[in-house]
Every structure is written in structure tokens, then in C-alpha cells.
C-alpha positions as CSV (number, residue, x, y, z in Angstrom):
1,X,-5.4,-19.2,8.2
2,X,-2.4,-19.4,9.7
3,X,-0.5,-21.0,6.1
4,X,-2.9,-18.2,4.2
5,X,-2.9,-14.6,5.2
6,X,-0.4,-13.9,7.8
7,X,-0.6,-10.0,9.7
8,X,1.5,-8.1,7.2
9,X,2.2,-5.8,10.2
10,X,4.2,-6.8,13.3
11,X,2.6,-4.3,15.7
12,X,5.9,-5.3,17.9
13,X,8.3,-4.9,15.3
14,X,7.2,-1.3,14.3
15,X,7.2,-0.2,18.0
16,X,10.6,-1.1,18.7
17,X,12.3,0.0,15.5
18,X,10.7,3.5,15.6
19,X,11.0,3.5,19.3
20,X,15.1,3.3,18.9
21,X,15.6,6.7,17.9
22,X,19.1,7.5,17.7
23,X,20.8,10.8,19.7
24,X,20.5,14.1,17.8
25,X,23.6,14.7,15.6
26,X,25.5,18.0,15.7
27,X,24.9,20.6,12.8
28,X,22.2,23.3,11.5
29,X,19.1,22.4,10.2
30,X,16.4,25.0,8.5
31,X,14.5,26.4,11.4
32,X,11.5,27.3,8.7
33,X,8.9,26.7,11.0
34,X,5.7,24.7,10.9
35,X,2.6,26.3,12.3
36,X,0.3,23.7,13.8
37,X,-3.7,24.4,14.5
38,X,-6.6,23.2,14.6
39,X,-7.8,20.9,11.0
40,X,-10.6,21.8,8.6
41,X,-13.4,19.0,9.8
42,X,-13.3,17.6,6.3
43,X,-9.6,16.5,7.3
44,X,-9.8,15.7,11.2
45,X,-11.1,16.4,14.2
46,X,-8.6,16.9,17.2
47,X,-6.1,15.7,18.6
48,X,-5.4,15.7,15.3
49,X,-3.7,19.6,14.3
50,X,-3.0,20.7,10.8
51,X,0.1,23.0,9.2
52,X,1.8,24.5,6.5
53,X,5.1,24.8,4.8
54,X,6.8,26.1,2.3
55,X,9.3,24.4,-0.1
56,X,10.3,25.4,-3.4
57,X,8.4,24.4,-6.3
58,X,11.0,23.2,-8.2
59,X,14.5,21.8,-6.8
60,X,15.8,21.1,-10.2
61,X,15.8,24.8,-10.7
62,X,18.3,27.0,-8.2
63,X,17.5,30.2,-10.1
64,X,13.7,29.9,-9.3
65,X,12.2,31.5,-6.0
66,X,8.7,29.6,-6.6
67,X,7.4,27.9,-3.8
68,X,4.4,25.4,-3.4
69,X,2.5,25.2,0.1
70,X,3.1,21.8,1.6
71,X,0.1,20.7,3.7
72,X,0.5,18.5,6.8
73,X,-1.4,16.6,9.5
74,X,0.0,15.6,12.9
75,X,-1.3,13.3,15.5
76,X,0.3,14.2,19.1
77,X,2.5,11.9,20.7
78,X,0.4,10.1,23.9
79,X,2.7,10.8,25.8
80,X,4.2,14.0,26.3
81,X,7.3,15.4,26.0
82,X,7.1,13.4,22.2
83,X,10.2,12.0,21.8
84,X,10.2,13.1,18.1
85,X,8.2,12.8,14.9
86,X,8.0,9.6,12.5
87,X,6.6,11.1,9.0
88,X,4.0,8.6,6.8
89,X,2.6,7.5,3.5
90,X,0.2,5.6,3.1
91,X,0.6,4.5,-0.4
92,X,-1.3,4.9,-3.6
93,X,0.1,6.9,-5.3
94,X,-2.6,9.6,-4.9
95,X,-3.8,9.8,-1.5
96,X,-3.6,11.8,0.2
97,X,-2.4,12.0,3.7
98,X,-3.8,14.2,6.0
99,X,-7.4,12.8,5.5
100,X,-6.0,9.0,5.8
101,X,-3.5,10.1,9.0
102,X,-7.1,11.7,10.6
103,X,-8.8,8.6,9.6
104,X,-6.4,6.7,11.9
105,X,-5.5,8.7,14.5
106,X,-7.2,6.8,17.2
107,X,-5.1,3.4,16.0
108,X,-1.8,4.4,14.6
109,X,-0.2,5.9,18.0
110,X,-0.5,2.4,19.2
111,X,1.0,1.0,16.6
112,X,4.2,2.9,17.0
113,X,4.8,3.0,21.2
114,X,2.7,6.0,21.5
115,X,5.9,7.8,21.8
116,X,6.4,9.6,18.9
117,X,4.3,12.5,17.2
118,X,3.0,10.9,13.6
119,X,2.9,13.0,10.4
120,X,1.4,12.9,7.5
121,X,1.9,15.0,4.5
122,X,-0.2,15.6,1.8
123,X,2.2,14.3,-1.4
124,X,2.5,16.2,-4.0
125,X,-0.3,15.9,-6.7
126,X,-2.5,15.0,-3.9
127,X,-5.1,17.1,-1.7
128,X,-4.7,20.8,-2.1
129,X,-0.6,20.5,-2.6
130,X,-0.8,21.4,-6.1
131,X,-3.1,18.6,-6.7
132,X,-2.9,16.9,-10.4
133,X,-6.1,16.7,-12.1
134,X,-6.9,16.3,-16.1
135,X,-10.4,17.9,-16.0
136,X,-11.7,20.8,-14.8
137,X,-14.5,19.8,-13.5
138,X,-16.1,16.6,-11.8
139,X,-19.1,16.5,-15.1
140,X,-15.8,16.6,-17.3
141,X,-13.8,13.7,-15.4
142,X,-16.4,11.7,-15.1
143,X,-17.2,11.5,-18.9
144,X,-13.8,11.2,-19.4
145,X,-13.8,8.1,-17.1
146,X,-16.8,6.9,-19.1
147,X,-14.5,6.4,-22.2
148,X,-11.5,4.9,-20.1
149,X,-13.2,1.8,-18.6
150,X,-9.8,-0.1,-17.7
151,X,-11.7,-3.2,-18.3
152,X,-9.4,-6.4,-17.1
153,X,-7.1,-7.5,-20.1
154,X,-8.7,-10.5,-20.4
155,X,-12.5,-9.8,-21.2
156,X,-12.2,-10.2,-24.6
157,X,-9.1,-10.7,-26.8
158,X,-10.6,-7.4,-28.6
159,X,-9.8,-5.7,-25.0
160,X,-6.0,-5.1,-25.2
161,X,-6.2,-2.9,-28.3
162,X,-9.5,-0.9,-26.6
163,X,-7.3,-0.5,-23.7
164,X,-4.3,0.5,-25.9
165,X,-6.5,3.6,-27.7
166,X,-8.2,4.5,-23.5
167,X,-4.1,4.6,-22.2
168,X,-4.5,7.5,-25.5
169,X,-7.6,9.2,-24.8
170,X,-6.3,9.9,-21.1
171,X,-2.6,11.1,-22.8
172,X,-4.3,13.4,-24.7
173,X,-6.8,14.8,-22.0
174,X,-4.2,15.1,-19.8
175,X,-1.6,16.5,-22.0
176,X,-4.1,18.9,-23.4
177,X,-5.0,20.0,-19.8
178,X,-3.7,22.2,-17.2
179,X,-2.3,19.1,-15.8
180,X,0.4,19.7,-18.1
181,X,2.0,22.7,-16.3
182,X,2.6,20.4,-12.6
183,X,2.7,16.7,-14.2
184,X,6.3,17.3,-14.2
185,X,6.7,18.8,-10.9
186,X,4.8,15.6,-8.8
187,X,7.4,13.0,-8.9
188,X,8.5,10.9,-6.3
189,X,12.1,12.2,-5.6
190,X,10.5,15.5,-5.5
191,X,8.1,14.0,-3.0
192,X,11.6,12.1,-1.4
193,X,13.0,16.1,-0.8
194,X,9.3,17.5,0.5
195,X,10.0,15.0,3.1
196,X,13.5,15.8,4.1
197,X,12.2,19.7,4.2
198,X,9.8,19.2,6.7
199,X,12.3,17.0,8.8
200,X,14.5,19.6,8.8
201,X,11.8,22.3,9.6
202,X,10.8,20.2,12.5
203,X,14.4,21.1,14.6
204,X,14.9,18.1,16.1
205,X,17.8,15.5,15.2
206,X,18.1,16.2,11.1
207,X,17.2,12.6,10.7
208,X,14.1,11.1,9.3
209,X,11.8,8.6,11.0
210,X,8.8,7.5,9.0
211,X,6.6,4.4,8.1
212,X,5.3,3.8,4.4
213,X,3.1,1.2,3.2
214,X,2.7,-0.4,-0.4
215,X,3.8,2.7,-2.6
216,X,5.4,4.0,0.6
217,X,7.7,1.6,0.3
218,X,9.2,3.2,-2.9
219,X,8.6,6.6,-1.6
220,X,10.8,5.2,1.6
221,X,13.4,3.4,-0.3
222,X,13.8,6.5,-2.5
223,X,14.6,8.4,0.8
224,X,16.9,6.3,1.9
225,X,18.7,6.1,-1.1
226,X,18.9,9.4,-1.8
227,X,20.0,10.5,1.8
228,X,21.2,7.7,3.2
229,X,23.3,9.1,6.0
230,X,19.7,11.0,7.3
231,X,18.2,7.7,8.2
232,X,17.3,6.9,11.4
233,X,14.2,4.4,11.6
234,X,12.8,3.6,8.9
235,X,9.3,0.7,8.3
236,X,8.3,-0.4,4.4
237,X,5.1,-2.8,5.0
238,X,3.5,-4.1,2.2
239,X,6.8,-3.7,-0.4
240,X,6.7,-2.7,-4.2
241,X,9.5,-4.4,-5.9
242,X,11.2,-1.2,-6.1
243,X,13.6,-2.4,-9.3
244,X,10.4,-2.8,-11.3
245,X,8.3,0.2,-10.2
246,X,11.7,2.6,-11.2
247,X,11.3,0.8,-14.5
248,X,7.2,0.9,-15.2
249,X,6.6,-3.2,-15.7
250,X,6.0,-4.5,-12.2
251,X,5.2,-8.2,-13.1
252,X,6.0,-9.6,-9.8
253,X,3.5,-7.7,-7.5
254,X,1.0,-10.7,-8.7
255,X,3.1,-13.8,-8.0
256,X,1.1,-14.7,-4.8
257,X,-2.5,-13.3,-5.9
258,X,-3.5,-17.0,-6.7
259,X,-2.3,-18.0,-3.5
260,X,-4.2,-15.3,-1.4
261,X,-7.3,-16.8,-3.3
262,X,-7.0,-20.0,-2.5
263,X,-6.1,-18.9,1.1
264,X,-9.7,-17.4,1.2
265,X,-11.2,-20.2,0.1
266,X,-9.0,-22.9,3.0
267,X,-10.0,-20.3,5.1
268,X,-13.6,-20.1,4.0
269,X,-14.1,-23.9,4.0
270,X,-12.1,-23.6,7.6
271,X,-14.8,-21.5,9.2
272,X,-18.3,-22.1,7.7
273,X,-19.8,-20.7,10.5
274,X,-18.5,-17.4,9.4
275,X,-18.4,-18.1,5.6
276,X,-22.2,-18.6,3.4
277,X,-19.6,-19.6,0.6
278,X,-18.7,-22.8,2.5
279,X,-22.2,-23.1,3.6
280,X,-23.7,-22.9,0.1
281,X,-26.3,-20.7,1.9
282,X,-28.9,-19.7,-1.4
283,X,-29.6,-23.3,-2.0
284,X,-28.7,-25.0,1.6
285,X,-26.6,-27.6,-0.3
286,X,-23.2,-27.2,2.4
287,X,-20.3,-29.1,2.6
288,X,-18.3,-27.2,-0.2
289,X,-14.8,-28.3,-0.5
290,X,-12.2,-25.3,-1.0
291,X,-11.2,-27.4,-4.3
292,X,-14.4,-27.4,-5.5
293,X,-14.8,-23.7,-4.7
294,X,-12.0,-22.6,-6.9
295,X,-12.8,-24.6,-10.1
296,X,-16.6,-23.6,-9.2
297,X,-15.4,-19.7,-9.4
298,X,-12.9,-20.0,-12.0
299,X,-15.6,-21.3,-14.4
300,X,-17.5,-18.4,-13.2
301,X,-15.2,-15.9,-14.4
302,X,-14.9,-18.1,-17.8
303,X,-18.9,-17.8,-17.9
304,X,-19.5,-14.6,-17.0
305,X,-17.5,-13.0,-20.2
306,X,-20.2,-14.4,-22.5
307,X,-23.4,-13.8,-19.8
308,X,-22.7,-10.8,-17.9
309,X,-25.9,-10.2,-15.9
310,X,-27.9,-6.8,-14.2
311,X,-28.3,-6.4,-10.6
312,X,-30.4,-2.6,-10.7
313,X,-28.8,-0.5,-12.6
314,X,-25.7,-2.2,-12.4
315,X,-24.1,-4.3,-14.6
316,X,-21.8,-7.3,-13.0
317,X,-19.7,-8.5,-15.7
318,X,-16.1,-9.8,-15.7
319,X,-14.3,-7.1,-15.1
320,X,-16.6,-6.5,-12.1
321,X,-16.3,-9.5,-10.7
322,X,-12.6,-9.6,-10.8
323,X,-12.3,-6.1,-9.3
324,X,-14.5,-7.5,-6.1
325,X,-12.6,-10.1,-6.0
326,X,-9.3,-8.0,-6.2
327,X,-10.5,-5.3,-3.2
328,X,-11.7,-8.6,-0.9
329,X,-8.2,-10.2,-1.3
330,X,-6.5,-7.3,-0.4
331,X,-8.2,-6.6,3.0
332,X,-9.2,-10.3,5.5
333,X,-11.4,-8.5,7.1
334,X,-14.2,-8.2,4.2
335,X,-13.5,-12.1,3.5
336,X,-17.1,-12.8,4.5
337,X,-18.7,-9.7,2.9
338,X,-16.9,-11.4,-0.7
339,X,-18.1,-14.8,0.1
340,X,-21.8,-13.5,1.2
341,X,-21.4,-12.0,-2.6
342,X,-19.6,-14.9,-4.5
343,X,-22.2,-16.8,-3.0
344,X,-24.9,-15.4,-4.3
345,X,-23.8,-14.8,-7.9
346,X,-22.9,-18.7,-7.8
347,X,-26.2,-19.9,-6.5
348,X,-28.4,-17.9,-9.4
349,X,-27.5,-15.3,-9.0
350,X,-30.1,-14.0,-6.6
351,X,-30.4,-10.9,-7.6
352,X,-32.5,-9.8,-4.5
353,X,-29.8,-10.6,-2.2
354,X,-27.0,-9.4,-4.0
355,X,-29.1,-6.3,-4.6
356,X,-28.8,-6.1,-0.7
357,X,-25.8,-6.9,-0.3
358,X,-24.0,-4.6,-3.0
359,X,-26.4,-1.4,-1.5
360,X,-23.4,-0.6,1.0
361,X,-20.9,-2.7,0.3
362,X,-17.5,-1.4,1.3
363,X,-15.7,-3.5,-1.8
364,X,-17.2,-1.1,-4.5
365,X,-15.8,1.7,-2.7
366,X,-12.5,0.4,-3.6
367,X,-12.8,1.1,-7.3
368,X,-15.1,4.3,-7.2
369,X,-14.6,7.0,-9.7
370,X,-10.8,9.2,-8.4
371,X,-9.0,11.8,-9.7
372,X,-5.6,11.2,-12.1
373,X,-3.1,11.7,-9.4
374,X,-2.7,8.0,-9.4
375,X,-1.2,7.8,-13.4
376,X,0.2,11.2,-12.9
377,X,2.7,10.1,-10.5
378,X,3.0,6.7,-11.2
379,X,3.4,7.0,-15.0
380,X,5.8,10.3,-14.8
381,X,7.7,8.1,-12.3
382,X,8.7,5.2,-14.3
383,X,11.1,5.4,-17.8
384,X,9.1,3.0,-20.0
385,X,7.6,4.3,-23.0
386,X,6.6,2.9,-26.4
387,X,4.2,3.5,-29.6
388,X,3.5,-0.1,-30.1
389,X,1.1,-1.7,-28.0
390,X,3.3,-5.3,-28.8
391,X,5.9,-4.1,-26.6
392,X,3.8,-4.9,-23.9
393,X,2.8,-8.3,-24.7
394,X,5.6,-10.2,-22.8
395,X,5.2,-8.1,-19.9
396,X,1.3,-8.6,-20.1
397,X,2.3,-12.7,-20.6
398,X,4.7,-12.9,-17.7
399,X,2.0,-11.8,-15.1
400,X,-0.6,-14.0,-16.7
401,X,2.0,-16.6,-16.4
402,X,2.3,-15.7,-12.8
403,X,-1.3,-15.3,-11.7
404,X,-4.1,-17.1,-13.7
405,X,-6.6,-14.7,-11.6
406,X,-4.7,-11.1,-11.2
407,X,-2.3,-11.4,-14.2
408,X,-4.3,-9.0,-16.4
409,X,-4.8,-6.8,-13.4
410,X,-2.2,-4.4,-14.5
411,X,-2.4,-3.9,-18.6
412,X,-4.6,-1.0,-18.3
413,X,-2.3,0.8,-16.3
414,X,0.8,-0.6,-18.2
415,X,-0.6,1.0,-21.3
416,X,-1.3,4.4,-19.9
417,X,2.1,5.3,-18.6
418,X,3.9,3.3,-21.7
419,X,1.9,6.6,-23.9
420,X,1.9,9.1,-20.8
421,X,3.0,12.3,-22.0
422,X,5.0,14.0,-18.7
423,X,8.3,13.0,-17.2
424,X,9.1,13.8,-13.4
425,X,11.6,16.1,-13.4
426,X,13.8,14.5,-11.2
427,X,13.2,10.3,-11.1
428,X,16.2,9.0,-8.4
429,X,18.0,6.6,-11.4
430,X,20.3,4.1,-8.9
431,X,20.3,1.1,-8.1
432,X,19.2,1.1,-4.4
433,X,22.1,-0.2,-3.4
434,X,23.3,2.4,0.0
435,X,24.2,1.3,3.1
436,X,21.7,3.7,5.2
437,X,22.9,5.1,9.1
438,X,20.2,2.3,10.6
439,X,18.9,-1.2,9.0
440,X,15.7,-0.3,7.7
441,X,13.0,-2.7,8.7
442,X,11.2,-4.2,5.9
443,X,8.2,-6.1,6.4
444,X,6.4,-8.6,3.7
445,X,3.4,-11.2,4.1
446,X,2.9,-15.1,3.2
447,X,0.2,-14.4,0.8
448,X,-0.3,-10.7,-0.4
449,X,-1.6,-10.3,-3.8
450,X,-0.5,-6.6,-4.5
451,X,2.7,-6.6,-2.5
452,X,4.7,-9.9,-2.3
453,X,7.2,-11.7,0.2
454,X,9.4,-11.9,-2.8
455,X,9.5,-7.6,-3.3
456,X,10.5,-7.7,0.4
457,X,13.6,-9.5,-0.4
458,X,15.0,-8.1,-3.4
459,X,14.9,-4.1,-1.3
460,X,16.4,-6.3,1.1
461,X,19.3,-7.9,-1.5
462,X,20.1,-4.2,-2.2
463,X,20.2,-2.1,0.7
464,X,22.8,-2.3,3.4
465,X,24.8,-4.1,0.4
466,X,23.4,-7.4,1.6
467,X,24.6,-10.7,0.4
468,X,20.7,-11.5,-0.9
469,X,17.2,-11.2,0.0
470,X,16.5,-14.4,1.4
471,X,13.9,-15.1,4.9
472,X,17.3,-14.6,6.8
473,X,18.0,-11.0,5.4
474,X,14.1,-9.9,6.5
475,X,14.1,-11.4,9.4
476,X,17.7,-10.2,10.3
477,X,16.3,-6.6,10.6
478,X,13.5,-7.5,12.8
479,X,16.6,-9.1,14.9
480,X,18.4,-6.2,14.9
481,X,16.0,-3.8,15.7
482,X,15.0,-5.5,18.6
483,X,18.2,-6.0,20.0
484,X,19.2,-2.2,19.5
485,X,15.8,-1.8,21.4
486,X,17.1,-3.8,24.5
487,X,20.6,-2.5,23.9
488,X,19.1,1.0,24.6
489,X,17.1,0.4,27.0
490,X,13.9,2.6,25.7
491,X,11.7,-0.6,26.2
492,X,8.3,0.9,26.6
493,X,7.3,-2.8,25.6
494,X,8.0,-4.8,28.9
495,X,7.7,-8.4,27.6
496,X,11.0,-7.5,24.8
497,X,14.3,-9.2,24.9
498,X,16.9,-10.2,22.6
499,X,15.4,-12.4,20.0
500,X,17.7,-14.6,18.0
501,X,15.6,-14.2,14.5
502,X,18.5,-14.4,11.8
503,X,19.1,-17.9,10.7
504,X,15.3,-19.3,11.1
505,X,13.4,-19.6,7.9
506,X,10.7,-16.7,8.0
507,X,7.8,-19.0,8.1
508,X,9.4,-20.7,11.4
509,X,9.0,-18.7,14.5
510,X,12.4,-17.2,16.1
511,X,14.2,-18.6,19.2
512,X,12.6,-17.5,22.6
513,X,9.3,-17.0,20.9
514,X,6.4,-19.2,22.7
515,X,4.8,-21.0,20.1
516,X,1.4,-20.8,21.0
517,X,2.2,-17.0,21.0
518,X,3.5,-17.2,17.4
519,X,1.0,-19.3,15.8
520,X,-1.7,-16.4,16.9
521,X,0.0,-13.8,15.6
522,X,1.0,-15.5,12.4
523,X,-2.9,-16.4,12.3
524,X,-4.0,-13.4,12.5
525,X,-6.2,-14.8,15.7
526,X,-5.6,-10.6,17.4
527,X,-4.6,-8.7,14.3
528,X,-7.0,-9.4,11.2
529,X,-5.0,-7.2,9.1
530,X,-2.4,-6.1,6.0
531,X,-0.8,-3.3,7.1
532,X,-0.8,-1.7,3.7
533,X,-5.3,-2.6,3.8
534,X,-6.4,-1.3,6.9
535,X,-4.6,2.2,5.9
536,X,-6.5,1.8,2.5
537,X,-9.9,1.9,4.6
538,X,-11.0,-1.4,5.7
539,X,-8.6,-2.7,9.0
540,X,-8.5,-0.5,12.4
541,X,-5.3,-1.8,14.6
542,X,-7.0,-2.8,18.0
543,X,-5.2,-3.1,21.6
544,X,-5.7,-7.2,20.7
545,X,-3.9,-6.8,18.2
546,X,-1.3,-4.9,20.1
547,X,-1.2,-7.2,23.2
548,X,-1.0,-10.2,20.8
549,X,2.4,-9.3,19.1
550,X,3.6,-7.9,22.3
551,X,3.2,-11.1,23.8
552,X,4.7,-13.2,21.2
553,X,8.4,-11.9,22.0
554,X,8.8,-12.5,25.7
């Protein structure tokens, strides 16, 4: 696996960069205070402790004394005194984070030194901070769902223009809604200044520390180009191309889904032992080649639009089959859960097994029914709008171009915010381009197919005013935030030195790195995860995985 899906997540790296805090800086900060106590046990159960504050509603408005009730998780540093707090997001957007921080809590301090208290904020839009909802009830939203399908563009050439009139039924139930009265107020450099309140209500240095993953990332950069001298640490793992999301078309985020694919199948043929795909298990015929595999399930999906079939009361059709596919590739560790299920639907189907094996399966818990915080921030996010549903169809052909499997992944949502009716008050309109108080670490993946190597480097082209966003530029930050580890001598990690990482292609391992050590962790052999997936719900970060990329760097 070790050319396929590489550990998004450098366990090492994000210990050392938040571990480097930097002294506290002289000046007054808002002493607005957060009361901490014990969490609702539909959020968390202790350590984990739960607080409040208040910010104003709208920061576009001075004359306004409206407030909205920020709400807040926080997992205690281990060790005590904490040293400070790192704040989170765990991407989306739309979830929430005090559930997802509780979630975590017994994983995530190691992850980060165990140091540092870790918060989590419930964004706006999300949880009970004036959470952004079309319907008014659950009987409502789910017949509203019922009409807006999102099939995947290319189940029919009649499913564009059913998806084009759905992006409309959802404008006009959200428009018509009470939605309309906060879908303004839920943007992203409103979320940017939520953060920066509760840094400053925390009384510590005035600087930020925090850690954002997949739509983190844009959340993060947004940060740090908005306050750019308030930076102190800063980790985006699992990158958005930034330029795109500010704009509404993100066409690269699916450049390497074909590869991830065929990664699972290498790694599938790789392991049989592990893998009924390889095995051929319904029929006992073995041997599979990972060639074979991918024209097999490619003339599947070709198949399946004309002969969709039931399993109970389900229907598994194309766009069903795709969105497996989609929530297996974005988190290794249900790899053999999707090839138990590809399996089956190839060698049939058997519809008893796949009965079983769908029962409880955590992949259709990635595409469950939600709420519309995830369009409501998104959409009133980005600037692209139109009334003709042609203006989409380069943006629709580039991503097919890129990605034969995931290219028509996106239309559905493309459509919706192109006819969303709401505009963020405040959108941060720059170009990214700050030179922030600290490098910002910025972490990308081989094979990701939601958040590319190539969205890594183009944040990294912009900020710091670097030269471009090549393997150098990414791993140049890693570089430096190790050696401003050693340089301070807060090492809680005793196997870190100086590592000369700028000037080695990323895929090569950096000087004084053993490379049996490095071929493990780029494996995966200790960490079977993407950082930005096992916050989504299917990875938990083990002490392996820990002493595996501790012991890489020597």
C-alpha cells in the first residue's frame, strides 16, 4: 500500500508543530470568560467539559448589540498545567464539533503531545449555535429529501436537468423557510472571527493554535489570512484547494479519486487473505488480477444504470453503488467491508449476503439523511451563481475529464449553490497570499480522492509568499517545524532531531530518516488512516500509530 494510500496524518508532525508554542505577546485581550462544566451525555462524557460564549450575532453590524451563544467542547490537556489550547474543525461543513471532539477524546490528545487542552466549537449553523435548517420538522425534511435525490450526474443523460430543477426545489424550500433569517449570518469568515473570540476569551497568549481537517482547511486558511499576525501553530490535513472553494467550482478535489481506486484494488489483490474481492469468495474462482478487477467494476457501474437490482427494501442502483464506493475510498480502514460488498454484487449478486452485510454496514452511514447546514454554508460561501444550468457544463466536463469514477460526484452540489438564494455576509475575498507570524503546516496524501496532494500545494504557493507549491514547499514546513521544535527545546518526543526535509521529493523519505522506519509509516503498517476520515467516524489514532511516526524521525 505503500505507492496507494499513504497516512494523511503525520502523528509526529502535528505533535511538534503544535507543541512549539511561541511566548505570550504583550497587550489586552477580552477577558469575556468561558464557563466550563460538565457536557450533556448526548455530547460527551468526562474528561470531556462543555461551555458557553457570547459573540455578537453580526460583526458586519457595529450598531447591533445582538449576540448568538457560541457552544464549546474541551478535552483537558494530559498533562497538567496545559501549556495552552489548540482550537479544531473537523470539516464538513456542517458538523458539528462538540459531538465529533467527544467522539475523539480518548485519541486526539495523543495526537497533539498531550500537552495542550483541545477545543472544539460548535460552527455556526451547526449544533444548537443557531443551527441552519430548511424544515421545521424531521417529517418535513425528510419529504423534502425525498424530491432532492442528488443522484450522480451520470445515471442518465436525463439526470443533469432533474438535478438542475432539485438544486431549485431546495432554493425555494430554503428561501421560503426560516432559514432565510440566519443563512446570511453562518459564513465562514464569520466562523474565522467566532474563533478568534474565543482565543481571546481564553487569556492566554492572543494567538491562535488549531488543527482543521478537509473544510478545516479553508476555515484555517481563512484565519490565517484574515489575522495573519495572530498565528501561532497552525495544521490543515486533508486540504481543499482553497482558490476554488472561495469561487464555488472545485474541480480538482477529484484528480486522484481514480488513483485511490485503483490503490484499493493493488492493495486488495496485495492481501487476499484480508480481501474476498481478490479471493473471488461467492464463486471460489481466486486469483483476481487488480486489472481485471477494475475493468470487472467499471462495467458494473456501466451495467447497473440499465439493471439496478433490490436487496430488501433497498434499491442498489448506480448512484448507490457509486456512493459506497465514494465512503470506502475515503476511509482504508473499511477497504475490506467494500470488497466483502463489491464482491458480492459481482458474483450475482447474492442477495442474502449482501442483505447481511448492508444490515450494519458503517458505509451507509456516510450518506444518511442530514440537515441543510452543509449547502447553507457551503453555497452562501462561494460567489458563483447562474440561471442556466449550461454554465455548469465545463465545470461538470473538467472533473469527468479528471476522474472517470468521482467526476460527476460534485454536479448536484454545483447546481444547488449556483441557484442558492443567501449570501454570507461577510465572504474573506483575497487571494491568500499573507505571510502568517509561524509557517503553517500543511499536510496532503499520495492518493486522497476528496482532498488532493495537488490542493496542498497551491495553499502552499500562496501563503508565506512562497515561490510555488511544489513537494519541496510542503515538505519545507514539516522541516521547519521540527527544527523550531529542537531549536526550543520542548521535545516531549525524545527520538526528534533536526531533519533535513526541504529539497527531497515528497515521496522520497527525508535525510536522517531510517528507511525501514519510513516505508511503515508511508504504508500505513501502524496508522491505517486519513486524517480528515477517521474524524469523519471510521479511523481511531492508536499509540501504534503514535510510536510508528515517532520512530521514523530519530
Amino acid at each position: 500500500m505503500a505507492h496507494t494510500v499513504r497516512t494523511k496524518s503525520m502523528r509526529l508532525a502535528i505533535a511538534t508543530t503544535l507543541v512549539a508554542t511561541a511566548a505570550a505577546q504583550n497587550g489586552t485581550y477580552s477577558t469575556d470568560s468561558i464557563r466550563w462544566a460538565p457536557c450533556p451525555a448526548e455530547v460527551a462524557a468526562a474528561p470531556v467539559v462543555c461551555g458557553e460564549l457570547l459573540v455578537p450575532l453580526d460583526y458586519t453590524n457595529d450598531r447591533s448589540n445582538e449576540t448568538l451563544t457560541l457552544q464549546l467542547a474541551k478535552v483537558p490537556a494530559i498533562t497538567q498545567p496545559s501549556r495552552g489550547s489548540v482550537l479544531m474543525n473537523f470539516g464538513g461543513p456542517g458538523n458539528d464539533g462538540r459531538t465529533m471532539l467527544g467522539q475523539y477524546a480518548p485519541f486526539l490528545p495523543l495526537g497533539s503531545g498531550g500537552e495542550f487542552d483541545l477545543i472544539a466549537i460548535d460552527p455556526r449553523g451547526t449544533g444548537n449555535t443557531i443551527p441552519f435548517s430548511c424544515y421545521q420538522n424531521e417529517t418535513l425534511r425528510r419529504a423534502g429529501q425525498a424530491t432532492v435525490r442528488q443522484e450522480r450526474a451520470n445515471s442518465s443523460d436525463a439526470t443533469p436537468g432533474r438535478l438542475w430543477a432539485e438544486a431549485q426545489v431546495l432554493a425555494n424550500d430554503c428561501g421560503n423557510a426560516l432559514a432565510n433569517t440566519t443563512g446570511s449570518l453562518v459564513g465562514t469568515a464569520f466562523v474565522a472571527r467566532d474563533f478568534m473570540k474565543v482565543v481571546d476569551a481564553l487569556g492566554e497568549d492572543g494567538l491562535i493554535r488549531y488543527w482543521g481537517f478537509s473544510y478545516g482547511s479553508y476555515l484555517g486558511s481563512t484565519i490565517a489570512a484574515m489575522f495573519p499576525d495572530r498565528i501561532d501553530r497552525m495544521v490543515l490535513d486533508g486540504i481543499v484547494n482553497i482558490h476554488e472553494w472561495q469561487a464555488g467550482l472545485t474541480v480538482e478535489a477529484v484528480i486522484d479519486y481514480d488513483k485511490t481506486f485503483k490503490g484499493f484494488l493493488d492493495a486488495c489483490v496485495a492481501h487476499p487473505d484480508n480481501c474476498a474481492l481478490a479471493r473471488g469468495s461467492s464463486n471460489g474462482s481466486g486469483n483476481r488480477t487488480a486489472g481485471a478487477l477494475e475493468a470487472s467494476l467499471y462495467d458494473l457501474l456501466d451495467r447497473i444504470k440499465h439493471a439496478p437490482f433490490a436487496v430488501g427494501s433497498r434499491i442498489i442502483d448506480y448512484t448507490a453503488l457509486q456512493n459506497l464506493i465514494n465512503a470506502g475510498l475515503r476511509s482504508p480502514p473499511t477497504w475490506p467491508e467494500l470488497a466483502e460488498i463489491l464482491d458480492a454484487i459481482l458474483d450475482g449478486p447474492d442477495l442474502s449476503r449482501l442483505a447481511s452485510l448492508l444490515q450494519n454496514s458503517a458505509l451507509l452511514n456516510v450518506w444518511s439523511p442530514g440537515n441543510e447546514a452543509y449547502p447553507g454554508i457551503r453555497c452562501g460561501d462561494q460567489k458563483f451563481r447562474t440561471t442556466d444550468p449550461e454554465a455548469l457544463a465545463p465545470y461538470n466536463a473538467a472533473r469527468n475529464a479528471l476522474s472517470r469514477l468521482g467526476g460527476d460526484e460534485g454536479l448536484a452540489t454545483a447546481m444547488q449553490c449556483a441557484r442558492w438564494p443567501m449570501a454570507a455576509r461577510e465572504r474573506y475575498e483575497g487571494d491568500f497570499r499573507v505571510r502568517t507570524r509561524h509557517p503553517i503546516l500543511l499536510i496532503g496524501n499520495y492518493a486522497d480522492p476528496v482532498t488532493p496532494l495537488a490542493s496542498a500545494k497551491n495553499a502552499s504557493a500562496g501563503f508565506e509568499g512562497e515561490r510555488g507549491a511544489g513537494a519541496q514547499g510542503v515538505w519545507a514546513r514539516l522541516h521547519r517545524a521540527v527544527v523550531d521544535l529542537h531549536d526550543h527545546g520542548r521535545s516531549q518526543v525524545p527520538h526528534v532531531r533536526r531533519a533535513a526535509c526541504a529539497g527531497h521529493e515528497l515521496r522520497g523519505r527525508p535525510a536522517g530518516v531510517r528507511a525501514a522506519s519510513w516505508e511503515r509509516v508511508d504504508a500505513g503498517g501502524g496508522c491505517p488512516s486519513q486524517a480528515i476520515h477517521f474524524l469523519r467516524g471510521a479511523v481511531k489514532v492508536s499509540v501504534a500509530c503514535l510510536n510508528a511516526a515517532r520512530s521514523a524521525v530519530h
